[in-house]
Backbone as a printed PyTorch tensor [residue, N CA C, xyz], in Angstrom:
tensor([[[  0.8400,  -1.1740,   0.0000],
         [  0.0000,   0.0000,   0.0000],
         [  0.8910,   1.2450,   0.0000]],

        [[  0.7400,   2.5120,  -0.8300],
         [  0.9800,   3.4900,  -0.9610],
         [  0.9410,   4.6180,   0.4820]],

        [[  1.8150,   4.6360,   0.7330],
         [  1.7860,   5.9270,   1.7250],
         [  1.3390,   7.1500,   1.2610]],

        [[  0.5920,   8.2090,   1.7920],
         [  0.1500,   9.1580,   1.7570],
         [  0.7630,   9.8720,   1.1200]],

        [[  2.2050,  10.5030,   1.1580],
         [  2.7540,  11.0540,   0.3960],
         [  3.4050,  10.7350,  -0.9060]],

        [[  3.6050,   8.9500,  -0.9640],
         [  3.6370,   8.9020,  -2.0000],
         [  2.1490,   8.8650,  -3.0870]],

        [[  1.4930,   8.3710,  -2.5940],
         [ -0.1350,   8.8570,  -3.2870],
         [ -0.2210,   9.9960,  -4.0260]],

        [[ -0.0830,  11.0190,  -3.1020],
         [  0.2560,  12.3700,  -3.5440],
         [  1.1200,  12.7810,  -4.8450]],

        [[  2.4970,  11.9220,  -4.6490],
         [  3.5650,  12.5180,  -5.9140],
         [  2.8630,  11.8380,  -7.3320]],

        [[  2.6630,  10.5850,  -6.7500],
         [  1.9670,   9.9880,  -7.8610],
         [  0.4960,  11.0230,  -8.5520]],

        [[ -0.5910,  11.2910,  -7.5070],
         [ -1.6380,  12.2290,  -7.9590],
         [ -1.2520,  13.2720,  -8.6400]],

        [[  0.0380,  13.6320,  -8.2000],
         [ -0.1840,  15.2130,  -8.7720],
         [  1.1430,  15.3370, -10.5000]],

        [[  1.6860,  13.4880, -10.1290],
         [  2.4630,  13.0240, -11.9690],
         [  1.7390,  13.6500, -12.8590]],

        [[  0.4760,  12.2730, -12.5960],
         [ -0.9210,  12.4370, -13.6160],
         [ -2.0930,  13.4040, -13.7650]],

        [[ -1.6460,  14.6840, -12.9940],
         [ -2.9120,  15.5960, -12.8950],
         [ -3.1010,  16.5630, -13.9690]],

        [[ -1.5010,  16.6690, -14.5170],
         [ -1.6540,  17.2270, -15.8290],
         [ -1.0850,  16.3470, -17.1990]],

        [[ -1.3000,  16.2970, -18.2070],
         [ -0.7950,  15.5780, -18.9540],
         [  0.6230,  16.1380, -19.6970]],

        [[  1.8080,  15.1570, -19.8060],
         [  2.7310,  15.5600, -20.0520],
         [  2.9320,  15.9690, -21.3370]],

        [[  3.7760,  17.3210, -21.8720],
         [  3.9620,  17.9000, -23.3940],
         [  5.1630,  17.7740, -23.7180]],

        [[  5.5340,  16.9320, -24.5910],
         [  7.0060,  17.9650, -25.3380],
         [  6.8820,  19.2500, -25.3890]],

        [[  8.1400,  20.0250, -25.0090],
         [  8.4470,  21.4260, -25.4480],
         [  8.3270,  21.3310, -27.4970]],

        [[  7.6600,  22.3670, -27.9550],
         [  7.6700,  22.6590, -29.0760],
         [  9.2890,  23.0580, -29.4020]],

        [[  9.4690,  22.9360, -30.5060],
         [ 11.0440,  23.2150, -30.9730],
         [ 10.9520,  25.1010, -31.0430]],

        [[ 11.8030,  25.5990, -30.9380],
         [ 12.0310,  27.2870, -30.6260],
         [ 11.7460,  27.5250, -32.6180]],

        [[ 11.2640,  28.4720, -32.8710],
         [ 10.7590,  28.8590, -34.3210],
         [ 12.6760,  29.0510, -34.7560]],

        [[ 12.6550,  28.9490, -36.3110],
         [ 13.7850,  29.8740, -36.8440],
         [ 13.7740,  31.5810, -36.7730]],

        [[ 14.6170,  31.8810, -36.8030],
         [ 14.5750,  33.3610, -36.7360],
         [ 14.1080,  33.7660, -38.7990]],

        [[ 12.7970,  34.5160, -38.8730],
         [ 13.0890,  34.8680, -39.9580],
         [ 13.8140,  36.2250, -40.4130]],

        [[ 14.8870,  35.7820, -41.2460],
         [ 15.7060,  36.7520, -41.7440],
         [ 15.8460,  37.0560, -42.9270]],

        [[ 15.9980,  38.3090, -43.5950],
         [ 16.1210,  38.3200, -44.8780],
         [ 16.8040,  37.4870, -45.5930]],

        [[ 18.2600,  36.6270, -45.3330],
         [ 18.2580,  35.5600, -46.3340],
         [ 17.2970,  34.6920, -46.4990]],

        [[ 16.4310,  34.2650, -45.4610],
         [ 15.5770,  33.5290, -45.3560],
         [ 14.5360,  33.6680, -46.2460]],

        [[ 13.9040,  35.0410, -46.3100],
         [ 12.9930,  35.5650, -47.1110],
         [ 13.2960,  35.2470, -49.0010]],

        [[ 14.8690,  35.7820, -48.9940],
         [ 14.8990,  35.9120, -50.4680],
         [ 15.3680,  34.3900, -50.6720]],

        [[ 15.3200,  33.2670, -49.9990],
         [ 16.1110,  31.9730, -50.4840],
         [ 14.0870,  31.4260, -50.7770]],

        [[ 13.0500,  32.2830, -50.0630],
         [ 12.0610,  31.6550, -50.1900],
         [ 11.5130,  31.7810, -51.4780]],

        [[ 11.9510,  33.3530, -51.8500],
         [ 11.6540,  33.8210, -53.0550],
         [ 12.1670,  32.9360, -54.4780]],

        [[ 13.0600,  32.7190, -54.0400],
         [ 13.9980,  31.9620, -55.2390],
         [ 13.0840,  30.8150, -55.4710]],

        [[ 12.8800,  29.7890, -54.5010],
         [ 11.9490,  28.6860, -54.6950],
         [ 10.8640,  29.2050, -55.1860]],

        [[ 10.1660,  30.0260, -54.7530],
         [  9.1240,  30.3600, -55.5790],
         [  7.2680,  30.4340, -54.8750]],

        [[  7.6720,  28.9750, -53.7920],
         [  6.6510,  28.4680, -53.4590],
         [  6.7220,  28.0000, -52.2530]],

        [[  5.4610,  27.9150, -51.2450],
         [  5.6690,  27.1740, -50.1290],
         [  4.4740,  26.0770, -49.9360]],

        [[  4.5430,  24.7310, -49.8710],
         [  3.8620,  23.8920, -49.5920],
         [  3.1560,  23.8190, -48.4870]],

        [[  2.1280,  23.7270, -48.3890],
         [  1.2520,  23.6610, -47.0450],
         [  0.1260,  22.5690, -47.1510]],

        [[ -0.0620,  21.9930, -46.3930],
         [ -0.4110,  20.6540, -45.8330],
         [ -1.3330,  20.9870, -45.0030]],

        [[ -2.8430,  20.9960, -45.1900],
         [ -3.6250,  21.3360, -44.1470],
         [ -4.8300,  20.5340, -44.3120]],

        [[ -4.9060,  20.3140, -42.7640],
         [ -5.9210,  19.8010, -41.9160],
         [ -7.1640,  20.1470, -41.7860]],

        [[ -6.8600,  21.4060, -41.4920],
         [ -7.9490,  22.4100, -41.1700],
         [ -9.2460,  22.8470, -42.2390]],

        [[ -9.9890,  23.8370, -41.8740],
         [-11.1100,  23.8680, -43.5130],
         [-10.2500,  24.7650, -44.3720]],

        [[-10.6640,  23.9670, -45.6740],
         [-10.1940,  24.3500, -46.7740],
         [-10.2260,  26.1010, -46.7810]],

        [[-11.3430,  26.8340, -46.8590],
         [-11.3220,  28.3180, -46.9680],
         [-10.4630,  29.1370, -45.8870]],

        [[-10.1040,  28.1830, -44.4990],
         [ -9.3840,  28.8710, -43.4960],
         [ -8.1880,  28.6130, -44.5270]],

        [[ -7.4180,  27.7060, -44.5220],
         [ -6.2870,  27.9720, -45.1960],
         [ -5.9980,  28.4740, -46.1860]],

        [[ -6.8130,  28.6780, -46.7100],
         [ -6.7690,  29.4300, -48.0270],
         [ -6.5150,  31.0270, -47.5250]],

        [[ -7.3460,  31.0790, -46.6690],
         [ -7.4250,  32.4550, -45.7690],
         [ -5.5960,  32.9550, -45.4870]],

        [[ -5.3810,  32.2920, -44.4580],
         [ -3.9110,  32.0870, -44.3750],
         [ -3.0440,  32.1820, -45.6550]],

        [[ -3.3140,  31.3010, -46.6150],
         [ -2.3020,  31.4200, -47.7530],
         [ -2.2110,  32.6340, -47.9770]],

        [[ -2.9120,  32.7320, -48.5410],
         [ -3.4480,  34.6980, -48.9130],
         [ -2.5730,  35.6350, -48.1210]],

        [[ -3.0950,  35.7450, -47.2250],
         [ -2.7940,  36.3570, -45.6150],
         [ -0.6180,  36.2330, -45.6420]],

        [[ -0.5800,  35.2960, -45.9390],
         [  1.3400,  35.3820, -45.9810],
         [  1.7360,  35.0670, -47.1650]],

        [[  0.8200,  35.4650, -48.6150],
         [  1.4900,  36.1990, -49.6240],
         [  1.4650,  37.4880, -49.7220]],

        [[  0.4450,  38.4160, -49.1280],
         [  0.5320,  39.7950, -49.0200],
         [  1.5510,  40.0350, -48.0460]],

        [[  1.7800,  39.2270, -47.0320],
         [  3.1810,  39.6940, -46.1900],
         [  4.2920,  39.3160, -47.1970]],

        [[  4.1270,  38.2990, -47.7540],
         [  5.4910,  38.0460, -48.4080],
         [  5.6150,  37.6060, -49.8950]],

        [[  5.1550,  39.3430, -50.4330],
         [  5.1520,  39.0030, -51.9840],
         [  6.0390,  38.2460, -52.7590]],

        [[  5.6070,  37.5000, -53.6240],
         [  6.5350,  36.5930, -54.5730],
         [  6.9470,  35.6680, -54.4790]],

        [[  6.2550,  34.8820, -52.6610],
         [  6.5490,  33.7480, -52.5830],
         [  4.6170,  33.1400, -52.7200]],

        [[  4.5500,  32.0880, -53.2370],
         [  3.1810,  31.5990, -53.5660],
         [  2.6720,  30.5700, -52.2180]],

        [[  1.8540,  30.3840, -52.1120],
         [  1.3170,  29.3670, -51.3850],
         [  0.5640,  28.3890, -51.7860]],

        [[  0.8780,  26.9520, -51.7930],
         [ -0.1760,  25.6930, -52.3360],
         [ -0.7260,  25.4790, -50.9460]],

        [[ -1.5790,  25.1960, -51.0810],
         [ -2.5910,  24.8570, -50.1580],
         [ -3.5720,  23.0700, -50.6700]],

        [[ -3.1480,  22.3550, -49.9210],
         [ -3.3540,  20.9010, -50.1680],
         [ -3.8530,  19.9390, -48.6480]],

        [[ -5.3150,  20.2430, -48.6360],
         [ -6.3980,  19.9400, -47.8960],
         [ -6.9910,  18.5530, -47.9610]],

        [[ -5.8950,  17.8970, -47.0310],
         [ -6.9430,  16.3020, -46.4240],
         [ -6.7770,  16.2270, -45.0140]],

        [[ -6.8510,  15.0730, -44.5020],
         [ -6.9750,  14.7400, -43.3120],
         [ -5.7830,  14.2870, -42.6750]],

        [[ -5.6870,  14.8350, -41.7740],
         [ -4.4570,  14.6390, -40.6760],
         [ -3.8580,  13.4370, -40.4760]],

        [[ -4.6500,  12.4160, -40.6330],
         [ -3.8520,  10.8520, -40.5990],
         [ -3.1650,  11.1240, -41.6180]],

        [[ -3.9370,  11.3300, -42.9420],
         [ -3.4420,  11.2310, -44.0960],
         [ -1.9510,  12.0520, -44.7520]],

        [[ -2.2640,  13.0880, -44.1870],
         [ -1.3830,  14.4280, -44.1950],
         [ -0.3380,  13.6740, -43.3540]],

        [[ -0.2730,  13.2600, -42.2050],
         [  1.1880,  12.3510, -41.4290],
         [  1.6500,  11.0690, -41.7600]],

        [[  0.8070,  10.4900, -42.6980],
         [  1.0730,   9.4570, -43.7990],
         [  2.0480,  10.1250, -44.5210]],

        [[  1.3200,  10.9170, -45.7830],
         [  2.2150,  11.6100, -47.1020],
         [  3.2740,  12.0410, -46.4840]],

        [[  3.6950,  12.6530, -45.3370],
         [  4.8340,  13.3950, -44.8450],
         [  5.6440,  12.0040, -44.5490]],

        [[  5.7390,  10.8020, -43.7210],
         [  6.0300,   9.8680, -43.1660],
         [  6.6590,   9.2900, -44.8010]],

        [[  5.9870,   9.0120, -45.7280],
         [  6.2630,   8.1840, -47.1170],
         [  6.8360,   9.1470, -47.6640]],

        [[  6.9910,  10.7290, -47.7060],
         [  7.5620,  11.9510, -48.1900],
         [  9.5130,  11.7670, -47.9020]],

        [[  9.2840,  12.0930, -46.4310],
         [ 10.6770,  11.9720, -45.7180],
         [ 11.3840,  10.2710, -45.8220]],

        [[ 10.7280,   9.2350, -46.0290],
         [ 11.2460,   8.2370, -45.9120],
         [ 11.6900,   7.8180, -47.4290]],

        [[ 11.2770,   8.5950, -48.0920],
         [ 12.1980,   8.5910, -49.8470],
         [ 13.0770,   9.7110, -50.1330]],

        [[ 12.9760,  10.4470, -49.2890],
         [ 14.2100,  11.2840, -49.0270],
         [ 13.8050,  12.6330, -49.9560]],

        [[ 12.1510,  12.9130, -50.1230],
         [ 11.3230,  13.8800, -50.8900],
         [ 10.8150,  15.1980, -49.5660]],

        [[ 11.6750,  16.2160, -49.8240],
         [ 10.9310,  17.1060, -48.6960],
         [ 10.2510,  18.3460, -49.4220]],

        [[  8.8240,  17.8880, -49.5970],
         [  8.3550,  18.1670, -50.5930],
         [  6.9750,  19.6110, -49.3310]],

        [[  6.7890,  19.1780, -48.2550],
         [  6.1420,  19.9520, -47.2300],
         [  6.9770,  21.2100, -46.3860]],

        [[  6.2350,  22.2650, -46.1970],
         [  7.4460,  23.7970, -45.6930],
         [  6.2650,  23.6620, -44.4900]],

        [[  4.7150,  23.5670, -44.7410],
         [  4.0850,  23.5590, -43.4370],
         [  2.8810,  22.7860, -43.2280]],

        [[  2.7250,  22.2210, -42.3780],
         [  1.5650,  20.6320, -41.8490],
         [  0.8370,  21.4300, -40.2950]],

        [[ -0.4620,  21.3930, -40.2530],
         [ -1.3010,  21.1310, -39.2680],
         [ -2.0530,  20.1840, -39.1160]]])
């Protein structure tokens, strides 16, 4: 049987559920900007409803003229499938996934 205080350390493990820390963003910098430009395009992978992302696309080509946005709308299993079979042929063909 559990002693009281250990009860406790244990209650209060599971009281919140544990997160990875998210990875820290890149800094965007103007090389960054014009190496985006050069490509041309940024791939996006979304989950979410189609017109929200579209919303978004839009939304960070007026911030960042001359780079385009594809916008390519299925479902999240599916979307961590294509990325999973993407990276495992050595195709890094995705810039952003929700």
């Amino acid at each position: 049987m559990l002693g009281t205080s250990a009860a406790a350390v244990v209650g209060t493990m599971f009281a919140q559920p544990s997160r990875a820390a998210a990875p820290s963003p890149d800094a965007v910098t103007p090389a960054l900007i014009e190496a985006a430009r050069q490509e041309g395009k940024v791939s996006y992978y979304a989950a979410i409803e189609l017109n929200v992302a579209e919303r978004l696309g839009k939304m960070f080509e007026a911030k960042y003229p001359g780079i385009a946005v594809r916008v390519e709308r299925s479902g999240a299993e599916r979307i961590f499938q294509r990325i999973a079979q993407e990276q495992g042929s050595g195709i890094h063909a995705v810039d952003i996934a929700n």
